[in-house]
SESEFI-293675 format. One record per residue (C-alpha): residue in three letters; z, x, y. Coordinates in steps of 0.25 Angstrom, whole numbers, padded with zeros to 4 digits, always signed. Example, Ala and Ser with C-alpha at 12.3 -4.5 7.8 and 13.67 -1.06 7.14 Angstrom:
2
ala+0031+0049-0018ser+0029+0055-0004
***
This chain:
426
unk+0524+0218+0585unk+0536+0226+0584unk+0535+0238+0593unk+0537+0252+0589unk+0544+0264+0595unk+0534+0274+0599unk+0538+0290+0596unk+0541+0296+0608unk+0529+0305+0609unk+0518+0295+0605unk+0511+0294+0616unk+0513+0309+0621unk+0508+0314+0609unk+0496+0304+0609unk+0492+0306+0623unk+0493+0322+0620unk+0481+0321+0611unk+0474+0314+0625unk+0480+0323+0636unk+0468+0335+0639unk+0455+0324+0639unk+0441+0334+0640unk+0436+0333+0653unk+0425+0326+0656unk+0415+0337+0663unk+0400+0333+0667unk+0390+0344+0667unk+0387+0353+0677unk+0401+0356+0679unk+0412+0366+0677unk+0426+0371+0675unk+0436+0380+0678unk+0448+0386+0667unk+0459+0393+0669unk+0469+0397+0660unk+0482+0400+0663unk+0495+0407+0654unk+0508+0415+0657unk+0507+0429+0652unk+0519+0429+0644unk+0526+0415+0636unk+0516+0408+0641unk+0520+0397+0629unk+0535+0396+0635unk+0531+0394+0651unk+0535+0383+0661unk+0526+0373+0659unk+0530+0366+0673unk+0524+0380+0679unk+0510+0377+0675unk+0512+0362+0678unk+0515+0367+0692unk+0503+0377+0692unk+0495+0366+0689unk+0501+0356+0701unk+0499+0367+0711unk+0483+0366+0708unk+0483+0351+0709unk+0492+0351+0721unk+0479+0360+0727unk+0471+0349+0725unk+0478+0335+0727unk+0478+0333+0712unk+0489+0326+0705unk+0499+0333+0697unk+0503+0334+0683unk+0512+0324+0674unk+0526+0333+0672unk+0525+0340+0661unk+0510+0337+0660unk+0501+0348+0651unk+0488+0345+0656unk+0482+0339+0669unk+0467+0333+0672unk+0463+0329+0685unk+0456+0331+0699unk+0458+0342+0707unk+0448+0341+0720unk+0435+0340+0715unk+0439+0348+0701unk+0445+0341+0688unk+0457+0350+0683unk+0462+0350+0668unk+0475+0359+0666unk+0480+0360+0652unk+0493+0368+0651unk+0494+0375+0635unk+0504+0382+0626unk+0502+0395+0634unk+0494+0393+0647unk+0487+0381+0655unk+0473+0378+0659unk+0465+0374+0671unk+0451+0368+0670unk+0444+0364+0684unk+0432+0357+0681unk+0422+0356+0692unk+0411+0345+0694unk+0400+0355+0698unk+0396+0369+0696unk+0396+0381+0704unk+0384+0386+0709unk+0386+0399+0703unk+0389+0400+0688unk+0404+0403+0685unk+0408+0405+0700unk+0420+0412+0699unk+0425+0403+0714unk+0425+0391+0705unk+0438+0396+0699unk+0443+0397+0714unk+0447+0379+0711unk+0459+0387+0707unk+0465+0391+0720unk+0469+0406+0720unk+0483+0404+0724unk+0485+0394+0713unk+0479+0405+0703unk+0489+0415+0708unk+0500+0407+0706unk+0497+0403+0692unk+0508+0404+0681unk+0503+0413+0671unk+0489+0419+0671unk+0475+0419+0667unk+0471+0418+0653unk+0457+0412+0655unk+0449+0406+0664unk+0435+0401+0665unk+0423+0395+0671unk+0416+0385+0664unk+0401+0381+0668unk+0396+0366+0662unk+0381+0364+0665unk+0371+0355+0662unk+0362+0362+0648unk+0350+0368+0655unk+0344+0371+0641unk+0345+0383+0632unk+0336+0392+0641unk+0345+0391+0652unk+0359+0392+0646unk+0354+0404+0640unk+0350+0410+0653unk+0364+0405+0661unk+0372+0409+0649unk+0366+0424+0649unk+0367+0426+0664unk+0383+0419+0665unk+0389+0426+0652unk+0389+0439+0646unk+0379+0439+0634unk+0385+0448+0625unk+0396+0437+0623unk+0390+0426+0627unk+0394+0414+0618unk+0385+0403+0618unk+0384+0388+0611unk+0379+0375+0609unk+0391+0365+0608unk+0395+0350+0603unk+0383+0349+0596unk+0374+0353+0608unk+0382+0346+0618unk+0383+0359+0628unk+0381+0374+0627unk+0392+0383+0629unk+0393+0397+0635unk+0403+0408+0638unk+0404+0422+0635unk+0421+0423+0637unk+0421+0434+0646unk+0428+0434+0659unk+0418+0435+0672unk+0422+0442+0684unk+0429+0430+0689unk+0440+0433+0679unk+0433+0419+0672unk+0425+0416+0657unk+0413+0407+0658unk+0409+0398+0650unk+0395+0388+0652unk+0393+0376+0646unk+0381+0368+0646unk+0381+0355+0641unk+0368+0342+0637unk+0366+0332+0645unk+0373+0323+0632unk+0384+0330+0634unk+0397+0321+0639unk+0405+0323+0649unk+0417+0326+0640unk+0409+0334+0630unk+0408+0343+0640unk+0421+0341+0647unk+0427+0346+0630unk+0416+0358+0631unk+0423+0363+0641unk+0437+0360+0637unk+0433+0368+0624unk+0428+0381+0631unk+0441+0381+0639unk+0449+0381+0629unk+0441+0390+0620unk+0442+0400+0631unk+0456+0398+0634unk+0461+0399+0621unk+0452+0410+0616unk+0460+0419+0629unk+0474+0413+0624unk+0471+0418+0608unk+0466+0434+0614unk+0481+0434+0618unk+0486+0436+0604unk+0475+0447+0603unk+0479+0452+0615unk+0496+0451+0609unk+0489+0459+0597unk+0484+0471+0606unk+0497+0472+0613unk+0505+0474+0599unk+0496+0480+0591unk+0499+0496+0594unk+0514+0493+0593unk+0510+0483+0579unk+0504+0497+0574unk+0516+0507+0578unk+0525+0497+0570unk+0515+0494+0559unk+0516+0512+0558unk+0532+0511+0559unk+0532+0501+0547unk+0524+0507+0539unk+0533+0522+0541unk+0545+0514+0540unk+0540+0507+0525unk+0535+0521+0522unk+0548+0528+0524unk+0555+0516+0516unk+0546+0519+0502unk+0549+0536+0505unk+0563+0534+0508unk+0561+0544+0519unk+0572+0538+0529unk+0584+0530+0528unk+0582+0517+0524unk+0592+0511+0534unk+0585+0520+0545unk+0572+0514+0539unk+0577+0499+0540unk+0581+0501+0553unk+0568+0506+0558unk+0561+0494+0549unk+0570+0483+0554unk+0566+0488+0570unk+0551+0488+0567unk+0551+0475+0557unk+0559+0468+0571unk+0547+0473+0581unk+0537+0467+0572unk+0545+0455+0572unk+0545+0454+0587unk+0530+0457+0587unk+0529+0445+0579unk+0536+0436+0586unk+0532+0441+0602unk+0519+0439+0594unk+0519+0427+0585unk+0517+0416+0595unk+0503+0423+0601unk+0498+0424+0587unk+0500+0409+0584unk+0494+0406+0597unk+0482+0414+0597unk+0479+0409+0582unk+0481+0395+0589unk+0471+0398+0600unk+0462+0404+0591unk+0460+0392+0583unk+0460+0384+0596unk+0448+0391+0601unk+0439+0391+0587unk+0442+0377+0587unk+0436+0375+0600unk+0423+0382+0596unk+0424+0375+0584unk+0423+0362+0589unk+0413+0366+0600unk+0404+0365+0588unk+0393+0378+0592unk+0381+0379+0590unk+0372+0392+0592unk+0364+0392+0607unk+0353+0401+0608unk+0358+0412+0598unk+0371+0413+0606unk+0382+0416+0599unk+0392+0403+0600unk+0407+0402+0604unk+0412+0404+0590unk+0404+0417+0587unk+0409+0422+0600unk+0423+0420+0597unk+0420+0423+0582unk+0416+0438+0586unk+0427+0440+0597unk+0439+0430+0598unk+0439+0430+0583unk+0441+0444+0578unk+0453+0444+0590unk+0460+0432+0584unk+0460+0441+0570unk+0467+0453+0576unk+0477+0444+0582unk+0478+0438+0568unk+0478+0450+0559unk+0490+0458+0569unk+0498+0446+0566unk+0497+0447+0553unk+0498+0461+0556unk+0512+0459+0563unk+0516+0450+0553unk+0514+0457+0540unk+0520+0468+0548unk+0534+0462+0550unk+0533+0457+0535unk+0531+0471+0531unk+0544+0475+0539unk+0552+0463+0535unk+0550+0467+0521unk+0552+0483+0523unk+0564+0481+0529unk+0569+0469+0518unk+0565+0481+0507unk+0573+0492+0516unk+0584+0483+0517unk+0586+0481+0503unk+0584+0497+0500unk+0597+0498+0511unk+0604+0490+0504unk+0604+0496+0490unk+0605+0508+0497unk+0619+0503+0502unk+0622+0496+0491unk+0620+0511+0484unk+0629+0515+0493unk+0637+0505+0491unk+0638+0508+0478unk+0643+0522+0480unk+0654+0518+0489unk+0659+0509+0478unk+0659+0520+0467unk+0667+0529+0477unk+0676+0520+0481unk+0678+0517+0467unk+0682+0531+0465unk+0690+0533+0476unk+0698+0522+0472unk+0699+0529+0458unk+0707+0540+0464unk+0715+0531+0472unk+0719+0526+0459unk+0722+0539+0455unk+0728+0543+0466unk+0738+0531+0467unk+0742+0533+0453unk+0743+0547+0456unk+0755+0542+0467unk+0759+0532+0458unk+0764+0542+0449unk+0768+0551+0459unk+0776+0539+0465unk+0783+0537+0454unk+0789+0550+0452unk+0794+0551+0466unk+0800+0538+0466unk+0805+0541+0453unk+0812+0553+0460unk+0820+0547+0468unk+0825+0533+0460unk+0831+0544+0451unk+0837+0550+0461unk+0844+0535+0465unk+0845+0533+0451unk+0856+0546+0452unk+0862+0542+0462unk+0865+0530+0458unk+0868+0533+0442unk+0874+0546+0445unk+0888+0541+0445unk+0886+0532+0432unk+0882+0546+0426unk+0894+0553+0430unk+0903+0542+0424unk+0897+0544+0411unk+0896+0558+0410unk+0880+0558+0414unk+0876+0571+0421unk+0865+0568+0432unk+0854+0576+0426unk+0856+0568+0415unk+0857+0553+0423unk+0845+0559+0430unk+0836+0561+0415unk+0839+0548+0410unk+0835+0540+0424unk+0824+0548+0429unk+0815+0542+0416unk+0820+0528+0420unk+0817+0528+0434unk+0802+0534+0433unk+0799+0521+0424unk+0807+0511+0432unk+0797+0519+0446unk+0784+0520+0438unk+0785+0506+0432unk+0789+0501+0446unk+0777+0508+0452unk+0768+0503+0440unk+0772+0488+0444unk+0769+0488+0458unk+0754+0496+0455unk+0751+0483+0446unk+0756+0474+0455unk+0747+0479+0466unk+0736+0481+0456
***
């Protein structure tokens, strides 16, 4: 068989559909997540920083390090299984731990962190979470831990993966700084079913935190969206009365039309990624497969009535942003046009006077013309006597007689001189 040249990323792009595996998790047990993100362009950081982060942590323990360049990393840390997962715009930590703590959602379990290590972090916090997986207990049970861990008024409860384990998790943050979320699976339940449970909540709760940013982007612009929303409306207002100049007018449209622009832009990239997470996190619950436990309302109806209408208002103040800089862009291409057939009116006008000053320049130069002519007239008669007076004499010609017969001759001779050289320079 003849062999055949392999695309430079075959294998890469292969291996990428295999390179974050589920763990494998066995019940009781539990998990630790961290998320982590730089405050500002977090999509633009030094990667190499949260590789070196992460070799800090395994140098604590003795654990091998990364593959440069790597973008996840599974593997023993002590008596702990670490999965770091570095993302667009932050990096996870997951610590699963083979036993439980005595006391539910102990916030010293998150001290497998080191504090120092914490500290020193390059970015900050954007969620992080305990994670309880117990055994089922039955209904009656799970009802009573559920009410006592969580806060009933938004306690979210379901049966998942077609009865394969009950979920729980209220998604507010405990004391600790943490969110909790319990999972109780059946005894039929795999190891790596459960290992995918867990991965899902995870990134449900991650991804939920990363979208409320565009909600949070839309709060920070929104009283400066409605001064400039005020401004353009007065502005196209004073465009249909005529009230102000309409270069004035321009100007102040062309100022306002560029800020929204900026907006847009500072704004555009948060947008897409909040509808990216937004999707990414109904997914999620989609493919959980709920089911109602006990009357509870499920993950879905939770994020339905809260994470829902906050994805809208992101969506309806970029439409907002965007239909406001098209109104701009259009005002300022209907100004634009009424300057310039102002200024072509103007224009106009100069034209017409120009016209008519160069009418009486005309007039004028004709004017001098004729006026030339009669001076120059003057004095070639004057030569014309000097030189013809002794002629006259010999033949009995008074001068004021030589002077009447020459002075017709020369004006012709000058004016069809001058005549000539006009159409010339015509």
């Amino acid at each position: 068989m003849t062999p055949i040249e392999d695309h430079p990323l075959r294998y890469t792009l292969a291996n990428e559909l295999h390179a974050r595996p589920f763990p494998s998790l066995e019940a009781p047990c539990g998990a630790i997540y961290l998320a982590i993100k730089r405050p500002e362009d977090a999509a633009e950081r030094d990667r190499d920083v949260d590789r070196a982060h992460l070799t800090q942590l395994l140098d604590r323990y003795g654990a091998p390090h990364p593959q440069p360049g790597a973008t996840h990393w599974f593997g023993e840390v002590g008596k702990f299984k670490l999965k770091w997962e570095q993302h667009t715009e932050f990096v996870t930590y997951t610590m699963f731990m083979p036993t439980l703590e005595d006391r539910p959602f102990d916030p010293k379990a998150f001290e497998t962190f080191p504090a120092d290590w914490l500290a020193s972090a390059p970015g900050v916090r954007i969620t992080s979470a305990l994670i309880r997986v117990e055994a089922d207990p039955g209904a009656d049970e799970i009802v009573t831990r559920v009410e006592d861990w969580f806060v009933p008024e938004s306690l979210a409860v379901s049966t998942v993966l077609d009865g394969a384990a009950t979920v729980a998790g209220d998604f507010r943050i405990d004391a600790a700084g943490h969110m909790r979320l319990a999972v109780f699976v059946a005894d039929v339940t795999g190891e790596r079913r459960i290992g995918r449970i867990v991965q899902r909540l995870c990134e449900i709760e991650t991804y939920k935190s990363m979208s409320m940013l565009g909600l949070a982007r839309v709060r920070e612009m929104g009283p400066r969206l409605g001064e400039l929303d005020a401004i353009l409306s007065g502005l196209m207002s004073a465009m249909t009365k005529g009230d102000t100049g309409a270069e004035d007018t321009l100007s102040e449209l062309l100022a306002t039309s560029a800020e929204l622009e900026s907006l847009l832009a500072q704004s555009s990239f948060r947008f897409g990624a909040t509808g990216a997470y937004e999707a990414i996190v109904n997914q999620r619950i989609e493919v959980l497969r709920e089911e109602r436990f006990n009357g509870r309302q499920t993950f879905a109806e939770f994020m339905m009535r809260r994470f829902d209408p906050a994805m809208r208002t992101v969506k309806a103040s970029e439409r907002r942003l965007q239909n406001m800089a098209e109104r701009a862009t259009r005002a300022g291409d209907l100004l634009r046009t009424r300057v310039d057939v102002e200024r072509s009116s103007q224009n106009q006008k100069l034209l017409e006077s120009m016209d008519k000053r160069a009418d009486l320049q005309l007039r004028l130069q004709k004017t001098v013309e004729g006026l030339s002519v009669v001076a120059i007239s003057y004095y070639a008669v004057n030569l014309v006597l000097y030189m013809a007076q002794p002629a006259a004499y010999a033949v009995g010609l008074s001068k004021l007689v030589l002077a009447a017969v020459t002075t017709p001759l020369v004006v012709l001779a000058v004016w069809w001189m001058v005549h000539r050289i006009r159409e010339k320079m015509e």
